[in-house]
PAMARDO-915114 format. One record per atom (N, C-alpha, C): x, y, z; residue number from 1; residue in three letters. Coordinates in steps of 0.1 Angstrom, whole numbers. Each point is the difference from the previous one (the first is absolute). Layout:
ATOM       u       v       w   num   residuo
ATOM       X       Y       Z   NUM       ALA
...
// end
This chain:
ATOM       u       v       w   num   residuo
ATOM       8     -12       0     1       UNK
ATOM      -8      12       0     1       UNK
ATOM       9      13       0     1       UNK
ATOM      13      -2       4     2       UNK
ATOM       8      15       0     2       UNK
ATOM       5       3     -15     2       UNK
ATOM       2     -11      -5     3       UNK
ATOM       3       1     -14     3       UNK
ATOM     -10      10      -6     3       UNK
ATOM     -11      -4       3     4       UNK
ATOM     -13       4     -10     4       UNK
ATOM      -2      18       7     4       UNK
ATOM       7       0       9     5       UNK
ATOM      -4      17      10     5       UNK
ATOM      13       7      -8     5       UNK
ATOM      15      -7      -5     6       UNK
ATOM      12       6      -3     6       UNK
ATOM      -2       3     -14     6       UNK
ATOM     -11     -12      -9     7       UNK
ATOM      -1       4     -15     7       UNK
ATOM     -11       8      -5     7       UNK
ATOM     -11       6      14     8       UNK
ATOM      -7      10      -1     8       UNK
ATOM       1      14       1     8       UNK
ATOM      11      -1      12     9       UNK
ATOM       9      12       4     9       UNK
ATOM       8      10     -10     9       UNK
ATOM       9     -15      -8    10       UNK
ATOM       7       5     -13    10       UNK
ATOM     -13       4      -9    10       UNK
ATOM      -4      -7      -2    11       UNK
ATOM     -10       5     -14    11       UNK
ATOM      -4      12       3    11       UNK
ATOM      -8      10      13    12       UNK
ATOM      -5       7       1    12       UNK
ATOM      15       7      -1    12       UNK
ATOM      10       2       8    13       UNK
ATOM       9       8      -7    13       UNK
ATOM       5       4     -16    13       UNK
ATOM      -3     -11      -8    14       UNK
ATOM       5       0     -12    14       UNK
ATOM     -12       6      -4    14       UNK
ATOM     -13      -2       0    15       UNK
ATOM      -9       7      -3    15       UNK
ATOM       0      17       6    15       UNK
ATOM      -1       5       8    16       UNK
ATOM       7       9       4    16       UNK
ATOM       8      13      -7    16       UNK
ATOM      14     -11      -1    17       UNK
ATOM      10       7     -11    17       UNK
ATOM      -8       3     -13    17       UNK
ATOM      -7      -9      -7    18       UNK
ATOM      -5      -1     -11    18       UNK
ATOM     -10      14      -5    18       UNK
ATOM      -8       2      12    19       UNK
ATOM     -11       2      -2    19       UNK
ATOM       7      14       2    19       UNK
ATOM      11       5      11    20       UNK
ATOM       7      16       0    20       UNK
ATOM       5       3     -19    20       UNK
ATOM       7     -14      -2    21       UNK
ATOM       9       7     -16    21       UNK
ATOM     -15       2      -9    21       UNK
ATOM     -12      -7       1    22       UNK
ATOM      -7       5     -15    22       UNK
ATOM      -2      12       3    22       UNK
ATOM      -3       5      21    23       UNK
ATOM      -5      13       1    23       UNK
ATOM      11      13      -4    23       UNK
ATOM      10      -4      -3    24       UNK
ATOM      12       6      -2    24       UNK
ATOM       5       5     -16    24       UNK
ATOM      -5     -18      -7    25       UNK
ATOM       0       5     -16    25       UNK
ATOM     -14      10      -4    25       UNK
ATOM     -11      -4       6    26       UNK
ATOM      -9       9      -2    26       UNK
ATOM       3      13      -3    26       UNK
ATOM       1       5       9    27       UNK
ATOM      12      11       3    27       UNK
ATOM       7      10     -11    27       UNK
ATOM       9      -9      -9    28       UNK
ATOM       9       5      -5    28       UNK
ATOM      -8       0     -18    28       UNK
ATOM      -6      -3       0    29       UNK
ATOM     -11       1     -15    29       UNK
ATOM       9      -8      -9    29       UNK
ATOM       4     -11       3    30       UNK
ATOM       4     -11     -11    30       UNK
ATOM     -15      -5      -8    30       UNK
ATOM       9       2     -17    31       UNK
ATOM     -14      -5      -6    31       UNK
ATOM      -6     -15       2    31       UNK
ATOM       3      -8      11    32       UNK
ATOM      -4     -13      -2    32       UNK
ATOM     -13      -4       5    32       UNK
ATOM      -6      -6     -10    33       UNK
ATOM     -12      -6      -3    33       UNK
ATOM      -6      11     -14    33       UNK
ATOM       7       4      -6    34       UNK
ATOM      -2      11     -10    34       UNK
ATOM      11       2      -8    34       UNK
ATOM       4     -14      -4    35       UNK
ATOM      13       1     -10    35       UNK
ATOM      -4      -2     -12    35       UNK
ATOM       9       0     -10    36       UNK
ATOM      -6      -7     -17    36       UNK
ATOM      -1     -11       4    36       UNK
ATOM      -8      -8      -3    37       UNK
ATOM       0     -13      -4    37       UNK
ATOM     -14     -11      13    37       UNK
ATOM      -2      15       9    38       UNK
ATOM      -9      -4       9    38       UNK
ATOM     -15      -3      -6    38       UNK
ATOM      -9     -10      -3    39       UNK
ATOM     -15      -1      -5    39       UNK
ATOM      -7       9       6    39       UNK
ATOM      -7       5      -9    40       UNK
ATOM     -13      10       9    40       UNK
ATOM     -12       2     -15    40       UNK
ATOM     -12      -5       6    41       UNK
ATOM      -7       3      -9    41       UNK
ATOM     -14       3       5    41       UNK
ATOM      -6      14      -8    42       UNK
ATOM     -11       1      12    42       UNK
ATOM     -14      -5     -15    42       UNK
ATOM     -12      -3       6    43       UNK
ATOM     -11      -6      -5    43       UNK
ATOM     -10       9       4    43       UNK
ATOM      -7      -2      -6    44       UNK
ATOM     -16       9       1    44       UNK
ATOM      -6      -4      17    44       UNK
ATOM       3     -13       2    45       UNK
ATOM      -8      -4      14    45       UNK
ATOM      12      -1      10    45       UNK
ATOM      12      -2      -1    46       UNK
ATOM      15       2      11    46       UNK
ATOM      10      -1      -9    46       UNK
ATOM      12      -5       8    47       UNK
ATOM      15       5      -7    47       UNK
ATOM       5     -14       8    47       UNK
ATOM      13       3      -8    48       UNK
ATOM       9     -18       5    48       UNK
ATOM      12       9      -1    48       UNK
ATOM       5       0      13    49       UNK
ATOM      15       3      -4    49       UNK
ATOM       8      -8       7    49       UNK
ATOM      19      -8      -7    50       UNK
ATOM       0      -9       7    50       UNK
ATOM      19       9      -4    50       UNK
ATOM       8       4       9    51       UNK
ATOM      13       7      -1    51       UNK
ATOM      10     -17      -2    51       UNK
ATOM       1       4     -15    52       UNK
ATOM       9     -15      -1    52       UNK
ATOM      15       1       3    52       UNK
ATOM       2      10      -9    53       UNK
ATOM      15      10       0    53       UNK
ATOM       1       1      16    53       UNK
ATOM      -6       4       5    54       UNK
ATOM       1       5      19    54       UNK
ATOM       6     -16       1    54       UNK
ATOM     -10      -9       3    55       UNK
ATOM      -1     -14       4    55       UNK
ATOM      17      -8      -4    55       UNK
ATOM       4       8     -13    56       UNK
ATOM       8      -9      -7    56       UNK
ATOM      16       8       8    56       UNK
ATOM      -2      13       2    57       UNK
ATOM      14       6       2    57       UNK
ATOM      -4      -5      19    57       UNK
ATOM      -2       3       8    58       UNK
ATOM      -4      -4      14    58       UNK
ATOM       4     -12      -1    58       UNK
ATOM      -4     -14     -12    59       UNK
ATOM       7     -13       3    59       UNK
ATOM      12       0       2    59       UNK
ATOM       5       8     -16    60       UNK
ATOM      17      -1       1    60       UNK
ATOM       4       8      11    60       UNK
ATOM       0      10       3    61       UNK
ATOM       9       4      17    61       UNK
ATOM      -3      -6      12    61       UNK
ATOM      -9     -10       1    62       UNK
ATOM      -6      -5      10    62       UNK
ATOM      11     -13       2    62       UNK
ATOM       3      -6     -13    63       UNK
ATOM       3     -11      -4    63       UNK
ATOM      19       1       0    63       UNK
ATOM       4      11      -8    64       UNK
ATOM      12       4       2    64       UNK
ATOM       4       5      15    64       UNK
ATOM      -8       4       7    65       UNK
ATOM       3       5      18    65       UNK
ATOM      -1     -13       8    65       UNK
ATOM      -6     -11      -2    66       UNK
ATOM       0      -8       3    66       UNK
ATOM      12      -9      -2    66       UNK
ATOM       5       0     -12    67       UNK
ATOM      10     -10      -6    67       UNK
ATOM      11      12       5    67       UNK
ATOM       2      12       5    68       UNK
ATOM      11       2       8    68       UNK
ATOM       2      -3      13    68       UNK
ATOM     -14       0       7    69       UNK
ATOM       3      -7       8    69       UNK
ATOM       6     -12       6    69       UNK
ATOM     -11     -10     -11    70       UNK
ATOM       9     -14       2    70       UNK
ATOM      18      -2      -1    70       UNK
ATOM       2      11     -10    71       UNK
ATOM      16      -7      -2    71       UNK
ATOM       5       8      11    71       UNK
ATOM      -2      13       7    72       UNK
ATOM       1       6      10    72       UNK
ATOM       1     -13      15    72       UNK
ATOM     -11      -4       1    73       UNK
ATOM       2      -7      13    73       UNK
ATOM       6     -15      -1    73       UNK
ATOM      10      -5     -10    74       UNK
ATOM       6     -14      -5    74       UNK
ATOM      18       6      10    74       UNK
// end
């Protein structure tokens, strides 16, 4: 059961962190979710918009920050 209190603890910290940096890029008026290549289409009855370009560049730095890490902690 302390496991499960230690990987709740972390998560609410990492959530935490997370949730200060979006309030942070907010902030700074980066165009993301409003790049070329993001779908948006509006319709007479609603709209679909789906930020692919956003989705696609967030993978790669997400993915490269990560893969420095790993070789970082070897």
């Amino acid at each position: 059961m302390t496991e499960l209190g230690k990987l709740l603890a972390i998560s609410g910290v990492v959530l935490l962190i997370v949730g200060i940096m979006v309030i942070g890029l907010g902030r700074t008026h980066l165009p993301l979710g409003h790049l070329p290549g993001d779908i948006y289409y509006r319709g007479k009855n609603g709209t679909f918009y789906f930020p692919l370009t956003t989705c696609i560049l967030i993978s790669a730095l997400l993915s490269g920050l990560l893969y420095l890490i790993n070789r970082l902690s070897r």
